[in-house]
C-alpha positions in Angstrom: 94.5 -13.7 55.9 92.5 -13.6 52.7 88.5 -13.7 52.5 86.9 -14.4 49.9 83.2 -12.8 49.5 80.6 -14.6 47.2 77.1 -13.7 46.7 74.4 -16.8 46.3 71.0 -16.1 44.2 68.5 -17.2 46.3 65.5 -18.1 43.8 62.1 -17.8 45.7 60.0 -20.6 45.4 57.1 -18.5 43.4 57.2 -15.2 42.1 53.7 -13.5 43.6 50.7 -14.4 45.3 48.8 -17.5 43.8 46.1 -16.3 42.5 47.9 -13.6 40.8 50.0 -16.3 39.3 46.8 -17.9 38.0 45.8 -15.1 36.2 49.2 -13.4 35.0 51.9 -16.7 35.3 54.8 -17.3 37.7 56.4 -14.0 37.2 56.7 -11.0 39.7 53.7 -9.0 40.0 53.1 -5.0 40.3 51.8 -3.3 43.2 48.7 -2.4 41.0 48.3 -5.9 40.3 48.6 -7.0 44.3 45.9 -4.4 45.2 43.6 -4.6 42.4 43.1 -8.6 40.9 41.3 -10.5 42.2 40.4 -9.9 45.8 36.6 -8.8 45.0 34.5 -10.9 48.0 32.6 -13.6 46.0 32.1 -16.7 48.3 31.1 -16.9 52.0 28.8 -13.9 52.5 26.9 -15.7 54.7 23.6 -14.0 54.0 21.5 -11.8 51.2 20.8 -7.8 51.6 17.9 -8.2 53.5 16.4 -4.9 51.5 16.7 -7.0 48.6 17.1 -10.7 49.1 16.6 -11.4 45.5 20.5 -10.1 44.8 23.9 -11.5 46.2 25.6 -8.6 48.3 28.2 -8.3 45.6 26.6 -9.3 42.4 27.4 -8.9 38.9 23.4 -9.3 38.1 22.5 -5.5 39.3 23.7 -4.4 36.4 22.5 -5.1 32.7 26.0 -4.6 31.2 27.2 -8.2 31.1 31.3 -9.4 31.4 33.3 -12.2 31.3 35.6 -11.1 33.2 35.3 -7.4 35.5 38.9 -7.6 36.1 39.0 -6.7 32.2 37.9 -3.0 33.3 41.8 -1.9 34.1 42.6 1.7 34.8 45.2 2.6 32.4 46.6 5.1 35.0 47.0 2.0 37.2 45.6 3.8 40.5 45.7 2.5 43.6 45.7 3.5 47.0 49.7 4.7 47.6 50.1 6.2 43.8 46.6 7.8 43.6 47.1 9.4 46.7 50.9 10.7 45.7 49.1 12.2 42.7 46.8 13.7 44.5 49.2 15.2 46.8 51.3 16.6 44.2 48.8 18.7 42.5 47.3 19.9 45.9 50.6 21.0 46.0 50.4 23.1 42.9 46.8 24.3 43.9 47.3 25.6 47.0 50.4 27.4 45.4 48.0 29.2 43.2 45.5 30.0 45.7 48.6 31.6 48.2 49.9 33.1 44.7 46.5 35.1 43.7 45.7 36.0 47.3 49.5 37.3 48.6 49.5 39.3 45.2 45.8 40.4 45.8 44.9 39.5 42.2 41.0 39.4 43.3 40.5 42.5 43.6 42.3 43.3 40.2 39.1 41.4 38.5 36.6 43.4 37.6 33.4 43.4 39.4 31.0 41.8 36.5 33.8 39.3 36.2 34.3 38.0 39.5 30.3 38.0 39.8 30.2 35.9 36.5 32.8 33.4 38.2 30.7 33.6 41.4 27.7 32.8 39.6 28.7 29.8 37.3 30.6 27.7 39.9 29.7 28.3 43.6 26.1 26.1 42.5 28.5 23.5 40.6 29.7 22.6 44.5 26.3 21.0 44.8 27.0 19.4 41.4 29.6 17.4 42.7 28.7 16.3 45.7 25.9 14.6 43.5 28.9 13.1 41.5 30.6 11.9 44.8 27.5 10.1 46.1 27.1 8.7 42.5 30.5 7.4 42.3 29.8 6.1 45.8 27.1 4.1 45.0 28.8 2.6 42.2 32.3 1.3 44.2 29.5 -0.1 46.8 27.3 -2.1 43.9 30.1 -2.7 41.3 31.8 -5.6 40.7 35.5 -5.7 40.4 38.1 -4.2 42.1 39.5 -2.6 39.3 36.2 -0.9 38.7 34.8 -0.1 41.7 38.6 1.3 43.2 38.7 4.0 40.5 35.2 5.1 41.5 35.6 5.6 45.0 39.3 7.7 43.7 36.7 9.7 41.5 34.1 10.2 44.6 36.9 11.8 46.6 38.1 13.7 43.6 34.7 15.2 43.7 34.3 15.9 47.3 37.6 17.8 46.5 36.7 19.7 43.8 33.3 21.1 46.1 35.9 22.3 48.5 38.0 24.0 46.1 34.9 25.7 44.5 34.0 26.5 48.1 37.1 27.7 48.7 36.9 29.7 45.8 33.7 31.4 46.9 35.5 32.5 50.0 38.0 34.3 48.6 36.1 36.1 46.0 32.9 36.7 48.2 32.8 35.4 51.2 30.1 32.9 53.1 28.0 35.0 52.0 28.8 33.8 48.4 28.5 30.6 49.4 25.0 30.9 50.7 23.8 32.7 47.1 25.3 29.6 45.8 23.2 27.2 47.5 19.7 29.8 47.0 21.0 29.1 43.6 21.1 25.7 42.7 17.9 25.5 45.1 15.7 28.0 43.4 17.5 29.8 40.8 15.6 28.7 36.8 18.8 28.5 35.2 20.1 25.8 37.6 16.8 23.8 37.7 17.6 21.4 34.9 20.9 20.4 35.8 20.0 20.0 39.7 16.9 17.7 38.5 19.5 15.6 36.3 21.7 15.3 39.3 18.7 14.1 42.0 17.5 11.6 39.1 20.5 10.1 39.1 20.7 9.5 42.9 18.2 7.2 42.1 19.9 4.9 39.1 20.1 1.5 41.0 22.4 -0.1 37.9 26.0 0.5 38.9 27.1 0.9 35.2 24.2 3.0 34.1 25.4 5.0 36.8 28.7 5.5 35.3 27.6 6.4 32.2 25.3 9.2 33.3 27.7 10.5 36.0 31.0 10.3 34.5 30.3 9.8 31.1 27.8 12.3 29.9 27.6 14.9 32.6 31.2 15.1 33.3 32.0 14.7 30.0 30.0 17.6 28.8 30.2 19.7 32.2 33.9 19.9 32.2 35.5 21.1 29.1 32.0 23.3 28.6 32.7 25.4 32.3 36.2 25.1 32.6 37.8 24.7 29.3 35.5 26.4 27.1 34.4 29.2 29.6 37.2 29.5 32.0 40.3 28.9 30.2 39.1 30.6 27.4 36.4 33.5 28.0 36.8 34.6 31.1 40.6 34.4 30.3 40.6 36.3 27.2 38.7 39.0 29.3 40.6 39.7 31.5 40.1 36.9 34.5 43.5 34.3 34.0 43.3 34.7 37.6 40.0 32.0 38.0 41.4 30.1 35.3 44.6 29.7 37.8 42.0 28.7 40.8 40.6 26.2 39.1 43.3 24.7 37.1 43.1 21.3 39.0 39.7 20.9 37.7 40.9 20.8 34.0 43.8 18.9 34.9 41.6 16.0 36.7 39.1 15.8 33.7 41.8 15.0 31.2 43.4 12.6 33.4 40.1 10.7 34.4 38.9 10.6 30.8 41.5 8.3 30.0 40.2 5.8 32.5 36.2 6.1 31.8 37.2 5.8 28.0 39.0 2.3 28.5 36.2 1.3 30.6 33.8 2.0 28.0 36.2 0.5 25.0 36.6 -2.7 27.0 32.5 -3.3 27.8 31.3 -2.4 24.4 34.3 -4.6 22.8 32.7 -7.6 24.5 28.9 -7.7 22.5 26.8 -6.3 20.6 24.5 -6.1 23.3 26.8 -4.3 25.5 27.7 -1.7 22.5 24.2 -1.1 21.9 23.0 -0.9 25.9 25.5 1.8 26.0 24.8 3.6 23.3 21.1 3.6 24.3 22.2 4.7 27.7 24.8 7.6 26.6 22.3 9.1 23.6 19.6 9.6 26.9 21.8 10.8 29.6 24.3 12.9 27.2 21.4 14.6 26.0 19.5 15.2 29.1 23.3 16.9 30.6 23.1 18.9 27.2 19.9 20.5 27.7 20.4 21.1 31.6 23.9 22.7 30.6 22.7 25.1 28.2 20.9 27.1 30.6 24.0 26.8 32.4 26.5 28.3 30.1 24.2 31.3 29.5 25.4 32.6 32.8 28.8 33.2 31.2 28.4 32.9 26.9 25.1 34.6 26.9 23.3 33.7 23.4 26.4 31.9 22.2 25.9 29.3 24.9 23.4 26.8 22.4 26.5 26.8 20.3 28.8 25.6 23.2 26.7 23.1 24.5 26.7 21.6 20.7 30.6 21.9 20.6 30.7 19.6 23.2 28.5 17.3 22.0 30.4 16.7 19.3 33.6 15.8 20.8 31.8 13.8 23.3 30.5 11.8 19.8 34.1 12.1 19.2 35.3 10.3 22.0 32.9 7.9 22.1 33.0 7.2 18.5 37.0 5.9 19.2 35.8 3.8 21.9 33.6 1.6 20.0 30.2 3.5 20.7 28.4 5.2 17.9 25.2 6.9 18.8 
């Protein structure tokens, strides 16, 4: 008895959801696209924030950056829920490897003394930092518009609430709670962390979502980042003798050049849209980046000492840099 097997293309009857097929045509659609287009609530919401009834609970009018289309603001790493949290995984992975590698090898007590105090007191107070970053980045996913906006804002508020516990974790193992309690005397009280603590509580306060953005992720971050753990980490303390915090907090410097991608095509895509926009955010990055400048001067004196003006202007230049390529000339 002979059978003969045959296999039948079935052809399904559309290729993704409607609405995706509205935006994108009849063709299969990504798992970024399924979780990020166009599923932002806009009809039906029944009633208006009674703390501000002049506003829409989701409504693109809070902010002064205007768009034709919020879906425009894609993440170029194309984050959502299931690959952001792979990522993640993966370089918790490699971090916890390097916190088991420095601590079974007992490479902290290797570090001289001035050293590990220098490392102490330059990022135990940053914990405070960004927990003003993940509250920041919470209020924008809440008052945003766009799903592909406000997802990769609540990714970065997490990422923040991860890096405090990484710097807290990092105070353990060089000095114990009681490290962790100088570190909160100093972002409280101590004069060099006064500036940078009063940028972080004004920006609690920013009620424009984009605004927001700009001052969190765009100026601070992008100054605070390559200035502590690129410029001072990676390079001074390493070249003195301290690879061994450059190791801890290697997941910082990996997260900032990753993230930068994203802010930067957010920024290229709303200045690209008008003049106004363009000029709104130059107004907006000129203020903030130089407010972040002059609260992180004080900052990097803890490591650079009087080379730490120079720093801070390093870093404004590339930031000018970076912005410059995204359409946004200050």
């Amino acid at each position: 008895m002979q059978i003969d097997l045959k296999t039948v293309n079935i052809q399904p009857l559309r290729q993704a959801y409607s609405h995706l097929i509205r935006r994108f045509g009849d063709k299969p659609a990504s798992r970024y696209q399924e979780a990020s287009y166009d599923i932002q609530a806009a009809e039906n919401l029944h009633y208006r924030p009674t703390w501000d009834p002049a506003q829409t609970l989701y409504d693109t009018g809070i902010t002064r950056i205007v768009l034709k289309d919020w879906y425009a603001l894609k993440d170029p790493r194309q984050y959502y829920y299931n690959t952001y949290t792979q990522a993640r995984a993966r370089q918790q992975d490699t971090a916890d490897a390097n916190f088991g590698f420095v601590e079974s090898r007992g490479l902290v007590d290797m570090l001289p003394d001035d050293l590990r105090q220098v490392a102490l007191d330059l990022l135990l107070p940053l914990r405070h930092a960004a927990w003003g970053a993940n509250l920041n980045n919470t209020l924008i996913c809440g008052y945003g518009y766009g799903v592909t906006f406000t997802q990769p804002c609540m990714f970065q508020a997490m990422d923040n609430l991860g890096i405090a516990q990484y710097l807290s974790r990092l105070g353990l193992l060089f000095g114990g709670v009681e490290a962790l309690d100088a570190g909160k005397r100093a972002w409280l009280e101590g004069a060099s962390w006064q500036p940078l603590r009063r940028y972080v509580e004004d920006s609690l306060v920013v009620r424009d979502p984009f605004e927001l953005f700009v001052a969190q992720n765009v100026a601070l971050d992008g100054l605070l980042y390559p200035l502590v753990y690129e410029r001072v980490v990676d390079d001074e303390l390493s070249a003195r003798g301290a690879s061994t915090i450059a190791m801890l907090t290697q997941f910082m410097s990996e997260w900032f050049a990753e993230t930068r991608r994203w802010v930067d095509a957010v920024l290229k895509v709303a200045a690209a849209e008008s003049n106004g926009n363009r000029d709104l955010l130059a107004e907006w990055t000129k203020v903030w980046s130089d407010r972040a400048a002059s609260a992180l001067e004080p900052v990097a004196a803890i490591a650079l000492e009087g080379r730490a003006a120079e720093a801070v202007e390093e870093q404004r230049l590339a930031l000018r840099a970076r912005l410059r390529s995204s359409g946004i000339e200050l």
